[in-house]
Biopython code that builds the backbone (N, CA, C, O; Angstrom):
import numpy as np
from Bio.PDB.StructureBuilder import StructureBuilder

atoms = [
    (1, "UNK", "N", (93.637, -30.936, -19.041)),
    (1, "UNK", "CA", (92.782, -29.980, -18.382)),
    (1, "UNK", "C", (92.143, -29.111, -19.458)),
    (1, "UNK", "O", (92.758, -28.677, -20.432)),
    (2, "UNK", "N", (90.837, -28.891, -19.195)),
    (2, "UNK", "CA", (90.182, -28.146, -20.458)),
    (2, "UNK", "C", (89.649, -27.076, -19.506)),
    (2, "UNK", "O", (89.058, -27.257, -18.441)),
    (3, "UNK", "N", (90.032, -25.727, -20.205)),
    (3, "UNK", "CA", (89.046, -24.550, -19.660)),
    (3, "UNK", "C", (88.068, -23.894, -20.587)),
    (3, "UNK", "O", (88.215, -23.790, -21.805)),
    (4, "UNK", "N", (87.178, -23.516, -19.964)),
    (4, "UNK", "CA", (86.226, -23.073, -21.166)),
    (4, "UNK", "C", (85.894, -21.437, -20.560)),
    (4, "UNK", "O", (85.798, -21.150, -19.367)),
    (5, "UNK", "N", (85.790, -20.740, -21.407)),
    (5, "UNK", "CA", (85.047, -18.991, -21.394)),
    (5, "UNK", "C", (83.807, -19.115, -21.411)),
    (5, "UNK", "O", (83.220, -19.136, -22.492)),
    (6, "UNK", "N", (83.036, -19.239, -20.049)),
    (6, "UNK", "CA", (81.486, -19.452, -19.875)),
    (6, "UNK", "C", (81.085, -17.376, -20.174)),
    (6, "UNK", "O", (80.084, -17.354, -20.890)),
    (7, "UNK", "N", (81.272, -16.761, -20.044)),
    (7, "UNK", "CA", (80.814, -15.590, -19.910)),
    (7, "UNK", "C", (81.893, -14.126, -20.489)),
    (7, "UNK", "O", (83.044, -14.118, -20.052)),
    (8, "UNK", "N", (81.501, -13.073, -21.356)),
    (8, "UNK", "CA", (83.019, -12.406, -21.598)),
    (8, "UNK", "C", (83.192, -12.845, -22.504)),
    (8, "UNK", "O", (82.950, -14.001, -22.849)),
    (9, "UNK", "N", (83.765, -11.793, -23.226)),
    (9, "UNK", "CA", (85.342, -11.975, -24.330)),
    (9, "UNK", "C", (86.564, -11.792, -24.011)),
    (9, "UNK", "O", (87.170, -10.959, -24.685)),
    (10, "UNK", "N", (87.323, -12.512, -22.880)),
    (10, "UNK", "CA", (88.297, -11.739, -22.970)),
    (10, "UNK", "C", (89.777, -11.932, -24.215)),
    (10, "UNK", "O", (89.963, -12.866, -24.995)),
    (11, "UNK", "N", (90.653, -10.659, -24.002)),
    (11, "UNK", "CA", (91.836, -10.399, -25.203)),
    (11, "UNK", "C", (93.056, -11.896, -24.875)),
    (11, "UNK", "O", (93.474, -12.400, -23.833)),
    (12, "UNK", "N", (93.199, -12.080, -25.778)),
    (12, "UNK", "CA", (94.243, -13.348, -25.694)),
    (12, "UNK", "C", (95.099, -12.642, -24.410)),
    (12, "UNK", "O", (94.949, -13.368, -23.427)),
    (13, "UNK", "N", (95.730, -11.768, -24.173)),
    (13, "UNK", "CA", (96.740, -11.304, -23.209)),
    (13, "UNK", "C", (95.990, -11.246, -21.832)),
    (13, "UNK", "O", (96.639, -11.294, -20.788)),
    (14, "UNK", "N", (94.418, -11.128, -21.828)),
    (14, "UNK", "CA", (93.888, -11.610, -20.607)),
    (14, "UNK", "C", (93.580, -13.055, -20.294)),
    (14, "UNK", "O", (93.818, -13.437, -19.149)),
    (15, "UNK", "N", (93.060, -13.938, -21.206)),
    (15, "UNK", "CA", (93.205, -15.480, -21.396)),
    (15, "UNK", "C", (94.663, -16.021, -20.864)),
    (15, "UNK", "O", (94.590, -16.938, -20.046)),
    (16, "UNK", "N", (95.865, -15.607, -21.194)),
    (16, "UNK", "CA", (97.150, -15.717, -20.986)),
    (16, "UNK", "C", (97.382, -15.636, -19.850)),
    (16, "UNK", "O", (98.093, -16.443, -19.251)),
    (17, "UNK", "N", (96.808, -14.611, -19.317)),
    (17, "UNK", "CA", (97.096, -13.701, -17.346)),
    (17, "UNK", "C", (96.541, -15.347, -16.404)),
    (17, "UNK", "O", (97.146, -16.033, -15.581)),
    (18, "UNK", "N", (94.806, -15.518, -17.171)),
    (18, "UNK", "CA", (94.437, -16.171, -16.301)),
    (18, "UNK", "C", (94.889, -17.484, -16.132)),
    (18, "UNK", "O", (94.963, -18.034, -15.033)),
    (19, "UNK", "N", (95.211, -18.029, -17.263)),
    (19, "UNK", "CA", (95.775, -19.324, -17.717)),
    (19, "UNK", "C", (96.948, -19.589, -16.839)),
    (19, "UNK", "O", (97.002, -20.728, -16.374)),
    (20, "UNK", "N", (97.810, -18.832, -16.553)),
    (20, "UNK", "CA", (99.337, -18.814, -15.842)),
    (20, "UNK", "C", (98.709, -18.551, -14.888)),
    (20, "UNK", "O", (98.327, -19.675, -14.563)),
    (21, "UNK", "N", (98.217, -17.738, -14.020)),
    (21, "UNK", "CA", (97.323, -18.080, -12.790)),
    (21, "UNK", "C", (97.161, -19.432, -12.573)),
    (21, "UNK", "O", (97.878, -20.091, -11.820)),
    (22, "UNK", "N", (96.465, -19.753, -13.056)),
    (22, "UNK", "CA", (95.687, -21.314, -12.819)),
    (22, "UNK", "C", (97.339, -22.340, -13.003)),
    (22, "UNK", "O", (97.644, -23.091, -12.077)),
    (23, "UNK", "N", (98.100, -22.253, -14.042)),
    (23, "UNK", "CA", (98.921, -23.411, -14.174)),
    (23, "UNK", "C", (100.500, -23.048, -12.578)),
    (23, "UNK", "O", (101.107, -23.943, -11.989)),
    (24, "UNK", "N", (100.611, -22.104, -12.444)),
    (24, "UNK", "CA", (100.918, -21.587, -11.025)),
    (24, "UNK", "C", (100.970, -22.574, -9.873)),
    (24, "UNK", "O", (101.737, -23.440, -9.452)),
    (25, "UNK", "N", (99.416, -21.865, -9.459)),
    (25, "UNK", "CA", (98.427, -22.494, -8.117)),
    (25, "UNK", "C", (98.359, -23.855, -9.035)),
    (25, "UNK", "O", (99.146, -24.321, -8.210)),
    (26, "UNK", "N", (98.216, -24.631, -9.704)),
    (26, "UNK", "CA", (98.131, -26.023, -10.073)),
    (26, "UNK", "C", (99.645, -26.547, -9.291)),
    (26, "UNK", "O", (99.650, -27.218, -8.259)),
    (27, "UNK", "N", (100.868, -26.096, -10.003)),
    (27, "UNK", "CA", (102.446, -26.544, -9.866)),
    (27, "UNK", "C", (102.221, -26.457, -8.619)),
    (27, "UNK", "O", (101.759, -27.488, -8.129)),
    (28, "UNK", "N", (102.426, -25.342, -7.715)),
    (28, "UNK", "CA", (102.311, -25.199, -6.078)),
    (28, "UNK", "C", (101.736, -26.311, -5.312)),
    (28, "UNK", "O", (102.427, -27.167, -4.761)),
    (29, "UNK", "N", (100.380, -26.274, -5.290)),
    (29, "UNK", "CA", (99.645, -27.793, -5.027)),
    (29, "UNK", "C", (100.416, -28.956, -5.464)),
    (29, "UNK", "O", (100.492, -29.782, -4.554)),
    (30, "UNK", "N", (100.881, -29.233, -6.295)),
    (30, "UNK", "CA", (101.382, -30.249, -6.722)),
    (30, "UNK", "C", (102.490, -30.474, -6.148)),
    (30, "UNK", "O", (102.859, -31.612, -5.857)),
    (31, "UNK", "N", (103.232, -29.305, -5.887)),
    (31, "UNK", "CA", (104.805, -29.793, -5.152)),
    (31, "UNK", "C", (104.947, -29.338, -3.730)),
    (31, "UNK", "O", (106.037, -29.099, -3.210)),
    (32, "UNK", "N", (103.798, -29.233, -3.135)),
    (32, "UNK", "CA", (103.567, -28.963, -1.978)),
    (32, "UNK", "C", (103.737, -30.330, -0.868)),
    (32, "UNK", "O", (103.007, -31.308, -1.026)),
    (33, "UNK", "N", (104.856, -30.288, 0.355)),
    (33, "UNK", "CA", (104.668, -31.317, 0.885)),
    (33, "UNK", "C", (102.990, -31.650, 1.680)),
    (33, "UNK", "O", (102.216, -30.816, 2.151)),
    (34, "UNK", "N", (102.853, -32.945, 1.612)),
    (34, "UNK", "CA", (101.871, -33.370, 2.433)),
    (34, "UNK", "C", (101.327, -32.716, 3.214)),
    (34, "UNK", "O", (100.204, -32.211, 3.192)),
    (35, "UNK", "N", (102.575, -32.689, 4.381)),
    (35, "UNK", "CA", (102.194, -31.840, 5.827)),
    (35, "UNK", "C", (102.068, -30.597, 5.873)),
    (35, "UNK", "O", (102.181, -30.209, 7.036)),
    (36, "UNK", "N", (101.792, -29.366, 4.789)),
    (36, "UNK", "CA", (101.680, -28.523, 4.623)),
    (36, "UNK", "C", (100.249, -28.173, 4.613)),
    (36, "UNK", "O", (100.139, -26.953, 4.733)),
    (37, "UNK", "N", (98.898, -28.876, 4.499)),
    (37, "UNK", "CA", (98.355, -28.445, 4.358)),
    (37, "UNK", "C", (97.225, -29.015, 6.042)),
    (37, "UNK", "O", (96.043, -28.780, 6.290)),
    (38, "UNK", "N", (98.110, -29.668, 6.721)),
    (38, "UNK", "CA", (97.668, -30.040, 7.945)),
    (38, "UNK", "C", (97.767, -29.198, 8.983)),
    (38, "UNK", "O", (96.998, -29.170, 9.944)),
    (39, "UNK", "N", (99.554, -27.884, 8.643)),
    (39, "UNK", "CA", (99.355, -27.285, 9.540)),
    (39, "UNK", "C", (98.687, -25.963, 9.563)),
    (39, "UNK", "O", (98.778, -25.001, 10.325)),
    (40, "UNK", "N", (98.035, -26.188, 8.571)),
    (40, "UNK", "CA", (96.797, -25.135, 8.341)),
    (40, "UNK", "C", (95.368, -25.123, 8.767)),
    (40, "UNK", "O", (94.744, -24.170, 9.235)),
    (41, "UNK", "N", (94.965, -26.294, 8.536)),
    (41, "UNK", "CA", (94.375, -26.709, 9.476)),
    (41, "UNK", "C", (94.443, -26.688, 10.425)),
    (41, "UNK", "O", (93.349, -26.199, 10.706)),
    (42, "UNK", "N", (94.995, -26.873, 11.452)),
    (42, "UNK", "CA", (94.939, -26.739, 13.013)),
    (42, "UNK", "C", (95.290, -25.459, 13.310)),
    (42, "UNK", "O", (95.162, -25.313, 14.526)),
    (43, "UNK", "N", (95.641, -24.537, 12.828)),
    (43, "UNK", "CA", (95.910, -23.420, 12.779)),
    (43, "UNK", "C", (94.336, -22.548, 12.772)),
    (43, "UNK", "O", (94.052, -21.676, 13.593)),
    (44, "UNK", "N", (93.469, -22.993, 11.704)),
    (44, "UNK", "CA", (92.097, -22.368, 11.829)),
    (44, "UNK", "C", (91.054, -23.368, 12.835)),
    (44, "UNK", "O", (89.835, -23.244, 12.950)),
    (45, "UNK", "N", (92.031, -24.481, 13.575)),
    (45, "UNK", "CA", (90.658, -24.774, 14.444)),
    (45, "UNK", "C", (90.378, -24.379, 15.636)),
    (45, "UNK", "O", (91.142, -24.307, 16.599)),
    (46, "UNK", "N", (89.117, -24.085, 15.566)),
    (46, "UNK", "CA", (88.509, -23.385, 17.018)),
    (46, "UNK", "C", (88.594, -23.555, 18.116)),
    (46, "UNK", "O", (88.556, -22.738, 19.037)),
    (47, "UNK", "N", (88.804, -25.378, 18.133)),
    (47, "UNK", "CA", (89.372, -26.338, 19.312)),
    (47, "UNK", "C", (90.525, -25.484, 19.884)),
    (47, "UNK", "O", (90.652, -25.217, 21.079)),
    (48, "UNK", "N", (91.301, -25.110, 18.953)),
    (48, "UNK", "CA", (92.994, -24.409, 19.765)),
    (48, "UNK", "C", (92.859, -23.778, 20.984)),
    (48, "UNK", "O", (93.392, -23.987, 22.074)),
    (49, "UNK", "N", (91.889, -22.807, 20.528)),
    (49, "UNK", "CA", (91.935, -21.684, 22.087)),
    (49, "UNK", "C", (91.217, -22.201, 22.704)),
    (49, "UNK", "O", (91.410, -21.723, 23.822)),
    (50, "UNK", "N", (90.085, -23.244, 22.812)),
    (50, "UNK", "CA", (89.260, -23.961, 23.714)),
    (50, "UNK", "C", (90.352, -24.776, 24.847)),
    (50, "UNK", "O", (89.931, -25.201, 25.923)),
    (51, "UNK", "N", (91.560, -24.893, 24.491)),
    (51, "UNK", "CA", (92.440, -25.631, 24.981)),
    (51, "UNK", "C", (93.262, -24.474, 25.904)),
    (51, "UNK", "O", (94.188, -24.891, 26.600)),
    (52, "UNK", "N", (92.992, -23.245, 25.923)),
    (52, "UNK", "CA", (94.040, -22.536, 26.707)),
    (52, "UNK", "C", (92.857, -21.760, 27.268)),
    (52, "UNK", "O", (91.733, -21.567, 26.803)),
    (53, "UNK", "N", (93.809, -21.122, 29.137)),
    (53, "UNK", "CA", (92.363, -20.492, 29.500)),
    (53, "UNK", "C", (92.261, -19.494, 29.093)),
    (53, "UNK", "O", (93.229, -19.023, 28.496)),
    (54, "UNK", "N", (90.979, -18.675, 29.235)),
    (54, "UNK", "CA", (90.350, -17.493, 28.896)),
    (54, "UNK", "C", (90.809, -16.810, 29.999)),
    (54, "UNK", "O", (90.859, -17.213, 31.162)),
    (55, "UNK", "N", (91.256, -15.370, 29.386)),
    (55, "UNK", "CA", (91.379, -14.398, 30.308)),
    (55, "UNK", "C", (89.863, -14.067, 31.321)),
    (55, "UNK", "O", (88.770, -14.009, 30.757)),
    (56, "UNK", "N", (89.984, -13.884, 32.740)),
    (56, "UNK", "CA", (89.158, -13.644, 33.695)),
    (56, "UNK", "C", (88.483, -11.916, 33.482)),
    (56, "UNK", "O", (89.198, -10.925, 33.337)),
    (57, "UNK", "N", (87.181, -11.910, 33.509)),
    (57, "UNK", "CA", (86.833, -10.284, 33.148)),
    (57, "UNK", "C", (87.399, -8.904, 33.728)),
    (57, "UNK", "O", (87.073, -8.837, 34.913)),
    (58, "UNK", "N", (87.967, -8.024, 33.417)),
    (58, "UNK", "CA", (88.261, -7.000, 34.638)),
    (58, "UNK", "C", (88.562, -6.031, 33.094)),
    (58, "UNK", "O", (88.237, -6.219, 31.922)),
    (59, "UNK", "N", (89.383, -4.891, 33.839)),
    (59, "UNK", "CA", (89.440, -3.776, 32.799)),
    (59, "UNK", "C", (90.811, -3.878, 32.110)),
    (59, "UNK", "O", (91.007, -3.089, 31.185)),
    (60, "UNK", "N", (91.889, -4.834, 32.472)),
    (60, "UNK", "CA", (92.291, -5.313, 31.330)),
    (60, "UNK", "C", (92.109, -6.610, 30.279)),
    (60, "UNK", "O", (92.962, -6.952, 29.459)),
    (61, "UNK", "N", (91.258, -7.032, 30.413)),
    (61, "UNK", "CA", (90.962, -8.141, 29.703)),
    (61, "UNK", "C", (90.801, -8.103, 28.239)),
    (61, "UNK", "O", (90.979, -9.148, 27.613)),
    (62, "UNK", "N", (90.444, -6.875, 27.540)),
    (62, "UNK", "CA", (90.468, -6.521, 26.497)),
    (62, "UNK", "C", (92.278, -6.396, 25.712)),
    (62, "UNK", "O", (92.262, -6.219, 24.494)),
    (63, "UNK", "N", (93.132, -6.449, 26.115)),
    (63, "UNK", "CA", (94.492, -6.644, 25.903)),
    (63, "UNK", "C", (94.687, -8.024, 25.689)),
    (63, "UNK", "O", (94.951, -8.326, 24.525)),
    (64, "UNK", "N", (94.616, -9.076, 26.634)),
    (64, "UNK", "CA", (94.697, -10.231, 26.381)),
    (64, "UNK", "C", (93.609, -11.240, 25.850)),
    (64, "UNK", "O", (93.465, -12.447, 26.042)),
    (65, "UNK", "N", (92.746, -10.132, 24.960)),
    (65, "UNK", "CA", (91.506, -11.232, 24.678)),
    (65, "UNK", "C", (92.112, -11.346, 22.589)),
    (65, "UNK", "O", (91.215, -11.169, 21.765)),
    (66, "UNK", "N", (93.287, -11.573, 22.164)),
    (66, "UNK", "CA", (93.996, -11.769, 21.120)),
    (66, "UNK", "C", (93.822, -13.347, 20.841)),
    (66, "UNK", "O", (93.428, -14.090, 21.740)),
    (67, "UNK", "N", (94.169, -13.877, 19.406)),
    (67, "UNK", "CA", (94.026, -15.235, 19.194)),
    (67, "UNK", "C", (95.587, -15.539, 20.336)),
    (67, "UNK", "O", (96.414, -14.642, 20.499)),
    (68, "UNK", "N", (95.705, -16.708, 20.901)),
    (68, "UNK", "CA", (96.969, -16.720, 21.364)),
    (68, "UNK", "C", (97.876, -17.856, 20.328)),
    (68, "UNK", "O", (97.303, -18.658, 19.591)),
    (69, "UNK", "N", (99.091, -17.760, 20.419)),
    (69, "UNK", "CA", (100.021, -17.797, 19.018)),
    (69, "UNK", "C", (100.800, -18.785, 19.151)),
    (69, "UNK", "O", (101.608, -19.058, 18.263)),
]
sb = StructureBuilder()
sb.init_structure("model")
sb.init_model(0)
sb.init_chain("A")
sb.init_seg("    ")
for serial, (resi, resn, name, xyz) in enumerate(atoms, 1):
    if name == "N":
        sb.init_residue(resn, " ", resi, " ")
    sb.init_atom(name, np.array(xyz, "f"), 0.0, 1.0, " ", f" {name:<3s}", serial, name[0])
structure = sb.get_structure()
């Protein structure tokens, strides 16, 4: 993996910060099971609540108008 400093000087001890950042989030991804990133997905799809009903209008409807969980 090659990184390059497009912009900036930064101090070796900030190069260092970002570098371990990046090699981090690299390891994580890497030892992350499979199905981990599926149930994230369905988690942000819009389809979900299309699937459950909508609260009916009245003056509490604003209470139950929450993502449901």
């Amino acid at each position: 993996m090659t990184i390059k400093v497009v912009r900036g000087n930064p101090t070796p001890e900030e190069l260092a910060a970002a570098l371990a950042v990046v090699r981090v989030r690299a390891a994580a991804v890497a030892s992350a099971p499979s199905g981990a990133s599926g149930s994230r997905d369905s988690w942000s799809d819009p389809a979900r609540i299309a699937a459950h009903r909508l609260p009916q209008p009245g003056p509490t409807t604003w209470g139950r108008s929450y993502w449901p969980g």
